[in-house]
C-alpha positions in Angstrom: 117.0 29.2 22.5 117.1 31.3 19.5 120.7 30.7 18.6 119.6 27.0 18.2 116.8 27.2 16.2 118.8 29.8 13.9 121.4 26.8 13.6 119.1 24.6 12.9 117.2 25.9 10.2 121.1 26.6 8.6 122.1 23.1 9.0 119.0 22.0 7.2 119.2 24.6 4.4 122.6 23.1 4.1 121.4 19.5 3.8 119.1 20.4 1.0 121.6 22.0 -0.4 124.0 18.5 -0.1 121.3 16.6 -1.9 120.1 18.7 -4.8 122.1 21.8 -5.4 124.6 22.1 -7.8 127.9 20.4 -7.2 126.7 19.0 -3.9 129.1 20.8 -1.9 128.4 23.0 1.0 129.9 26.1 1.8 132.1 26.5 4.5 129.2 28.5 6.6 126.7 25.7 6.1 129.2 23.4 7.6 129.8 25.4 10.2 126.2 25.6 11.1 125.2 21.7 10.7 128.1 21.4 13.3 127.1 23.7 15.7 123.1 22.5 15.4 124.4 18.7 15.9 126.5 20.2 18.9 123.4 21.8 20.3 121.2 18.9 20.2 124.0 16.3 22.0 124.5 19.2 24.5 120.9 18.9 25.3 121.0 14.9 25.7 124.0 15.5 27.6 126.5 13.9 25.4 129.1 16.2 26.3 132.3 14.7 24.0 129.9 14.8 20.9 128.7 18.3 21.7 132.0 19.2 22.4 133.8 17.5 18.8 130.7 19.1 16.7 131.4 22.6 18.3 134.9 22.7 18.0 134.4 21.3 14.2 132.1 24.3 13.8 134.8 26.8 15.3 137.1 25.5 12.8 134.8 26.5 9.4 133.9 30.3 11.4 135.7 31.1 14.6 133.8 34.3 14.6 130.8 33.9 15.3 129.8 34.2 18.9 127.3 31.7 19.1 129.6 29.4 17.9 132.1 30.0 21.2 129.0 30.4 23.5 128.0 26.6 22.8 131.4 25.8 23.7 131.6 27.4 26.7 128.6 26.1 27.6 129.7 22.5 27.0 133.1 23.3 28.8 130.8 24.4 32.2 129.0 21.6 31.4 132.1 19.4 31.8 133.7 21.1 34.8 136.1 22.6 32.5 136.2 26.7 33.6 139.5 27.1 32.0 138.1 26.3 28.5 134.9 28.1 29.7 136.7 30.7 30.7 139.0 31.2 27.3 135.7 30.1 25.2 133.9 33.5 27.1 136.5 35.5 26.7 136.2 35.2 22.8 132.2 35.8 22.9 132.8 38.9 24.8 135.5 39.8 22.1 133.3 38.7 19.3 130.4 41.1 21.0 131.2 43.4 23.8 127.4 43.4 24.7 127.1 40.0 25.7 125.8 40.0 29.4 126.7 36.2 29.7 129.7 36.0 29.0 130.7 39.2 31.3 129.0 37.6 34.2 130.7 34.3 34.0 133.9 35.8 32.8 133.8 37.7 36.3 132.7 34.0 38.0 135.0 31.9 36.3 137.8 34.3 36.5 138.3 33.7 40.1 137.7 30.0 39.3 140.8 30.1 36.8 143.4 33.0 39.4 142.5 36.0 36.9 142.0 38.2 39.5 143.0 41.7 37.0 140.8 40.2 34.4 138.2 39.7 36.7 138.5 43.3 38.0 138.6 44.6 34.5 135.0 42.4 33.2 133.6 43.6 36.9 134.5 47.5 36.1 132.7 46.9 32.6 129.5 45.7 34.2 129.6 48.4 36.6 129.4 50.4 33.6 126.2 48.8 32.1 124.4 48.6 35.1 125.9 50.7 38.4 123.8 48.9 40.7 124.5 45.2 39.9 125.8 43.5 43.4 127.5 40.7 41.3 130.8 43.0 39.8 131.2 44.5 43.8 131.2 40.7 44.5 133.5 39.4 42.2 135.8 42.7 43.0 136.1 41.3 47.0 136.6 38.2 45.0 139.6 39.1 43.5 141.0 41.1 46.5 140.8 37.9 48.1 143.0 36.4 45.5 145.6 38.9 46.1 145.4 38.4 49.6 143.6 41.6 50.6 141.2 40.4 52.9 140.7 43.8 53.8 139.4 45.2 50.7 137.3 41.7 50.2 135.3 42.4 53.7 135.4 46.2 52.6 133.2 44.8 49.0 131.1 42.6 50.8 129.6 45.3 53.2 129.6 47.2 51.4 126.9 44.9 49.4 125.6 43.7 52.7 124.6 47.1 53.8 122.3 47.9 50.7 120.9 44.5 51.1 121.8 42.5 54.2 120.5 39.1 52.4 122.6 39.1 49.7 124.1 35.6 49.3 127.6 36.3 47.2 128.5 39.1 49.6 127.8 36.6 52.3 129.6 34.2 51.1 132.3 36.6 50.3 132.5 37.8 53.6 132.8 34.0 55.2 135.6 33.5 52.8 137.3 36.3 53.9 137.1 35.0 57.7 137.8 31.7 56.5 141.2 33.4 55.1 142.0 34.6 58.3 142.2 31.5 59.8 138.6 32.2 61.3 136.9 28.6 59.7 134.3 28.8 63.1 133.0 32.3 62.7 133.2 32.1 58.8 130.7 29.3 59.3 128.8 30.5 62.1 128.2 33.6 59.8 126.9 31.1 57.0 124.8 29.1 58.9 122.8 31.5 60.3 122.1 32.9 56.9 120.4 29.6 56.3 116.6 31.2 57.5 114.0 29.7 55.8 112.3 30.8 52.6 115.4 31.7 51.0 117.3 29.6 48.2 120.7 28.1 50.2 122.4 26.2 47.7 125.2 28.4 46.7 125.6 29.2 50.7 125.5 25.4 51.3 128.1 24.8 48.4 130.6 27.4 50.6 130.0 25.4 53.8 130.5 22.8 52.2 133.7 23.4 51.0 134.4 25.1 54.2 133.6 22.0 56.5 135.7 19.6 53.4 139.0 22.2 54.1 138.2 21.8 58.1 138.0 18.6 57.7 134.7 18.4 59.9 133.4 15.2 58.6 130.3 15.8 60.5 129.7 18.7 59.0 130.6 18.0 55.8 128.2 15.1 55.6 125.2 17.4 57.2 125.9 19.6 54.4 126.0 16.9 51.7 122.4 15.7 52.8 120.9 18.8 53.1 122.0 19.7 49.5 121.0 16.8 48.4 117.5 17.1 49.9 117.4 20.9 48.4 118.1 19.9 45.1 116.6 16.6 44.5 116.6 16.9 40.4 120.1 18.3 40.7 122.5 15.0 39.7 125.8 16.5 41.1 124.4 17.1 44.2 122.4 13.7 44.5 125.7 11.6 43.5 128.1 13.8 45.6 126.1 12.5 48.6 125.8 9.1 47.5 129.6 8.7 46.9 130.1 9.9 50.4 127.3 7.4 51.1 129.3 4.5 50.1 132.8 5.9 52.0 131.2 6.1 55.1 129.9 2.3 54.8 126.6 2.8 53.7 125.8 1.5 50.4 122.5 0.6 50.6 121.1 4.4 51.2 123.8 5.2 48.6 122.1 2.9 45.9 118.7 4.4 46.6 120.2 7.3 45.5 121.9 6.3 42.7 118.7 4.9 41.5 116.6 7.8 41.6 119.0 9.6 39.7 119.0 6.6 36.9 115.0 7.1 36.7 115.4 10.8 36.3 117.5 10.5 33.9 117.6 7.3 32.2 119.3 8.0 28.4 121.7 10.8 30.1 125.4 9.4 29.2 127.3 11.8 30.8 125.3 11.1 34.4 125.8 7.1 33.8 129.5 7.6 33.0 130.1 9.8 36.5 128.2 6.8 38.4 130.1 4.3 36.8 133.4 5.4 37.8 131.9 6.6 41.3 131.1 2.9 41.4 134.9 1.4 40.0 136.2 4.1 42.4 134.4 2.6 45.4 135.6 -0.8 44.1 134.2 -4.1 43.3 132.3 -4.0 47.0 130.2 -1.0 45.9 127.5 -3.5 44.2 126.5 -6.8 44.7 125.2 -9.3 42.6 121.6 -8.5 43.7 122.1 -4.9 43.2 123.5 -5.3 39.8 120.6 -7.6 38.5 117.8 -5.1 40.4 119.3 -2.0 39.3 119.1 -3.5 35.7 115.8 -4.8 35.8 112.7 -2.9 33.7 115.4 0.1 33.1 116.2 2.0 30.2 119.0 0.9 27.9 121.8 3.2 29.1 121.2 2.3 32.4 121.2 -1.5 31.9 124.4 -0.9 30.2 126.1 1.0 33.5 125.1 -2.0 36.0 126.4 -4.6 33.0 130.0 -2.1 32.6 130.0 -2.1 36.4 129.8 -6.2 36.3 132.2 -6.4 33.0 134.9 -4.2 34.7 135.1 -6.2 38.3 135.1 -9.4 36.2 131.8 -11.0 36.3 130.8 -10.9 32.2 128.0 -13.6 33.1 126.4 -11.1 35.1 126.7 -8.0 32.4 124.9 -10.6 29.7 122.3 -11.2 32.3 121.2 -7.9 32.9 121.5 -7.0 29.1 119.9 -9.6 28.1 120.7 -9.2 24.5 122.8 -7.3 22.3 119.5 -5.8 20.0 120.5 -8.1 17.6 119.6 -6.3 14.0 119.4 -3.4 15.2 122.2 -0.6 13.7 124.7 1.4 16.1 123.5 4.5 17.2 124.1 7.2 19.8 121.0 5.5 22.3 122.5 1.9 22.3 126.4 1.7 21.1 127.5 2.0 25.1 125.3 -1.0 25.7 126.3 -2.7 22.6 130.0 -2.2 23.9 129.2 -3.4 26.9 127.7 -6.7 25.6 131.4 -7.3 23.1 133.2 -6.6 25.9 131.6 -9.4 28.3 131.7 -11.4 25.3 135.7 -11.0 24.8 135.6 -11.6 28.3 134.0 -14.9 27.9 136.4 -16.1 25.9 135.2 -15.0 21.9 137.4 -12.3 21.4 137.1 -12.2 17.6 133.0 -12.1 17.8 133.5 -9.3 20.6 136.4 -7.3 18.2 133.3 -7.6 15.0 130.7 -6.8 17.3 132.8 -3.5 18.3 133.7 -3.1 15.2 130.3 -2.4 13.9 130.1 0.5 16.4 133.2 1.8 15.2 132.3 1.8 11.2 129.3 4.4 12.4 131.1 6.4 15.3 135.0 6.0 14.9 135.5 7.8 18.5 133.0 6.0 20.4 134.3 5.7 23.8 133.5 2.6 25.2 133.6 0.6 21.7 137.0 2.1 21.8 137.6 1.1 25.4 136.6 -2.1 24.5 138.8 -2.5 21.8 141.9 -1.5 22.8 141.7 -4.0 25.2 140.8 -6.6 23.2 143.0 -5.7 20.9 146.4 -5.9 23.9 144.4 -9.5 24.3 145.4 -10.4 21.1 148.5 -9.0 21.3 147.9 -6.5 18.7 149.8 -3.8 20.6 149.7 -1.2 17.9 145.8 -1.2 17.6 145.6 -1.2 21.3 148.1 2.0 21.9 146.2 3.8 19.2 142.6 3.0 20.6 144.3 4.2 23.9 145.8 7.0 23.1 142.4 8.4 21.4 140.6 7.5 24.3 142.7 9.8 26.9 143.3 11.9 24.2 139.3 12.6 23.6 138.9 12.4 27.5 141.7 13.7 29.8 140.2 12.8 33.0 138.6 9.4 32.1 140.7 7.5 35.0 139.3 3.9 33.5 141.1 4.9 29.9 144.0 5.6 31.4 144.3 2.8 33.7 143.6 0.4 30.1 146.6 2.3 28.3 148.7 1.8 31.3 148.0 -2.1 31.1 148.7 -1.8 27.2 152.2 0.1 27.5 153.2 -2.1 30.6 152.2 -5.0 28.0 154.7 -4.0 25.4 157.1 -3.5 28.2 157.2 0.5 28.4 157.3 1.1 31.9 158.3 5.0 31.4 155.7 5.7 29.5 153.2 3.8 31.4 154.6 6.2 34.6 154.3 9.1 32.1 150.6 8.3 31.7 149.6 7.6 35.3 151.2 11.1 36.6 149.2 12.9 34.1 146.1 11.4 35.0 147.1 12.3 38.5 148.0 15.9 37.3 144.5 16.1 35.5 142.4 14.5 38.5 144.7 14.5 41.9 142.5 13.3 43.9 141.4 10.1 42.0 142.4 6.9 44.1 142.6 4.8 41.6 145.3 6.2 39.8 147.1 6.6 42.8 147.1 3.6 43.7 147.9 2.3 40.6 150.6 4.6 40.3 152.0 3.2 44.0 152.0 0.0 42.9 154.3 0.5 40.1 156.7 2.6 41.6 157.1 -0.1 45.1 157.3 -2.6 42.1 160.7 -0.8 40.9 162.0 -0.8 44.4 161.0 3.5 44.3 158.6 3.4 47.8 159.6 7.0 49.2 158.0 8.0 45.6 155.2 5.8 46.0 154.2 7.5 49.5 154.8 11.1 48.5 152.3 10.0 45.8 150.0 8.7 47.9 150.0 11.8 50.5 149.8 14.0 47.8 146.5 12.1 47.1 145.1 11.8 50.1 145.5 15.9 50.9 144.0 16.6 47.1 141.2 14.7 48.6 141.5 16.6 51.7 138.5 14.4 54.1 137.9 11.7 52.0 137.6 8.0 53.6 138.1 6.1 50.6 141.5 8.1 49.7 142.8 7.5 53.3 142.1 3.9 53.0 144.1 3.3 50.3 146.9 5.0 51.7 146.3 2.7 54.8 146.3 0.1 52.8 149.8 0.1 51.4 151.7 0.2 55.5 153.7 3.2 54.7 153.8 5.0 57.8 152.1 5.3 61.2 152.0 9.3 60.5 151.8 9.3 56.3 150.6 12.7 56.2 153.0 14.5 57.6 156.2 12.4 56.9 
């Protein structure tokens, strides 16, 4: 990408400049660049928080340069974030009105974020540079949609469909339409026998998908998964989407064949291992066994050896995470390749009992990367163990703060604030996480728990059933409602 290599030649210009030129102080534009070109290189390992710190450090020094907003939205799509993508587009587009990227997903992500004038408005301006682009029609039915014209959306998509009858948005555009009507059997009729082969399905399987999820036709649903999965075998999302369902359905073994192959496709990828580990502490201490642990462990890369020995730390077998880690690379510094298994090695050792070795172990990490996430993780819990409270709410705190959605962080501040006897906030923290991810079980049912504890259990099974439809067809979700008795009929009560 030129942008990158434009960065990166800045950032080391301004290097040279730290270590010989006069005053050995960089201008603000230097800085600027060295942030973005750091940003660029952990977007590309797929550290997303890192990518995402440096760019935003870089948009402080210069928030007008466009290249500086399209790495961010970049690492916001990366992250599943389209409203930041979304804002972080808009102000490339503003920044230069030519920018072809940034209209196209501006169009995209503007349905994604319920923009449908702004989407109409980027749409018109594409239509301008280029008359015959099918996308703006699209993403003009699109909005309609969003209005609730289903009209006008089936009028876009044929009229797309009748200069080229293949074309997979206005398809899809037109299922959703039917789907809107209430038609869910024609609308995926219509999309299955688009399916012909020699054509790319994935964005068509994505729709049925979702279709067959909001249908709740399980079978369906899990045909779709697999053959998305078999489509796109280097595609991670796709891969662990089916092995998650893998393991609801009572099927872990096929699941961990799965999570495998994604580990030896991409064995140093932290933002992949971090998804599997929570897939696996959502699933529950069932989702491996011993065996598992120590094979998935064995002859693999660092990173990965430190997701089976996390997975073993956090259901409460530390003996297990030393085994498969085997050692904690003794003399060897912190760095961004090993800190998470470093972590991961002080934690089982607080867990074993040597909680100030495991605090000076994490500490190291934290003298080279103050916001590392699971050295922070690690020590905010070790830190509630001995009972330094303050420490612990602090590490907590920047933990959700850095990460809103990581469910294990906010599960380990709710455990600190319930420590120190703040049972508001802790129910504060846990409806947040639930506002942030409101399908997540875990916080759910943590969230139950408490509320049933303070005699509140009409709140604790609205909570639940507010779960369990954000999850819409998912076993695991309607387990755990099962599992607290509510009702005979908890969804519509």
């Amino acid at each position: 990408m030129k942008s990158s290599f434009v960065r990166l030649a800045a950032a080391l210009a301004a290097s040279v400049l730290v270590v010989g030129g006069a005053g050995g102080c960089a201008s603000k534009d230097e800085r600027a660049a060295a942030a973005a070109a750091k940003a660029d290189a952990f977007l590309q390992q797929g550290d997303l928080q890192r990518a995402r710190q440096n760019i935003q450090t870089a948009i402080g020094f210069r928030d007008d340069v466009s290249d500086y907003w399209l790495t961010l939205a970049r690492v916001a799509m990366a992250m599943k974030d389209p409203t930041k993508a979304f804002e972080a587009y808009e102000n490339v587009y503003q920044l230069d009105r030519g920018n072809l990227e940034a209209l196209r997903q501006l169009c995209q992500l503007g349905l994604n974020v319920r923009q449908p004038d702004k989407v109409d408005r980027y749409a018109d301006q594409l239509l301008v540079i280029n008359p015959n682009d099918s996308l703006p029609l699209t993403m003009k039915g699109g909005a309609a949609l969003q209005r609730g014209d289903s009209k006008n959306a089936l009028v876009f998509a044929e009229r797309v469909l009748a200069a080229n009858a293949t074309d997979i948005g206005a398809l899809i555009l037109k299922g959703q339409a039917l789907a809107y009507r209430g038609d869910n059997a024609a609308a995926a009729k219509l999309i299955e026998e688009s399916l012909v082969p020699g054509s790319d399905p994935t964005s068509r399987l994505v729709f049925l998908r979702d279709l067959y999820q909001r249908s709740a036709n399980s079978d369906g649903y899990q045909r779709t998964l697999a053959r998305l999965a078999e489509r796109n075998p280097t595609d991670s999302r796709m891969q662990l989407d089916f092995a998650d369902w893998l393991y609801q359905t009572g099927q872990p073994d096929r699941a961990f064949t799965i999570v495998r192959a994604v580990f030896r496709q991409h064995p140093k990828d932290i933002a992949i291992a971090s998804t599997i580990l929570e897939m696996w502490l959502d699933e529950g201490r069932d989702a491996l066994t011993a065996q598992q642990i120590l094979l998935g462990g064995s002859d693999a890369a660092l990173e990965t050896k430190a997701t089976f020995a996390q997975f073993a730390n956090e259901t409460g077998q530390p003996d297990l995470a030393l085994q498969v880690l085997g050692t904690d690379l003794p003399g060897t510094a912190p760095d961004p390749g090993n800190s998470n298994a470093k972590a991961t090695y002080a934690f089982a050792v607080g867990l074993k009992g040597r909680a100030q070795d495991a605090l000076s172990r994490t500490q190291q990490i934290l003298d080279t990367d103050p916001s590392q996430p699971r050295a922070l993780l690690t020590r905010a819990r070790l830190r509630a163990a001995t009972r330094n409270f303050e420490g612990a709410l602090s590490d907590g705190r920047q933990l959700v703060s850095d990460d809103v959605a990581n469910i294990t962080a906010r599960l380990a501040l709710t455990d600190i604030l319930l420590a120190q006897n703040q049972p508001a906030l802790a129910e504060s923290n846990m409806r947040e996480a639930l506002r942030v991810s409101p399908d997540s079980s875990r916080a759910a049912a943590r969230l139950a728990t408490m509320l049933i504890a303070s005699g509140r259990r009409d709140e604790a099974g609205t909570v639940l059933r507010d779960m369990v439809r954000a999850s819409q067809i998912s076993p695991r979700a309607k387990a755990v409602l099962a599992s607290f008795h509510l009702s005979n009929d908890p969804l519509t009560r």
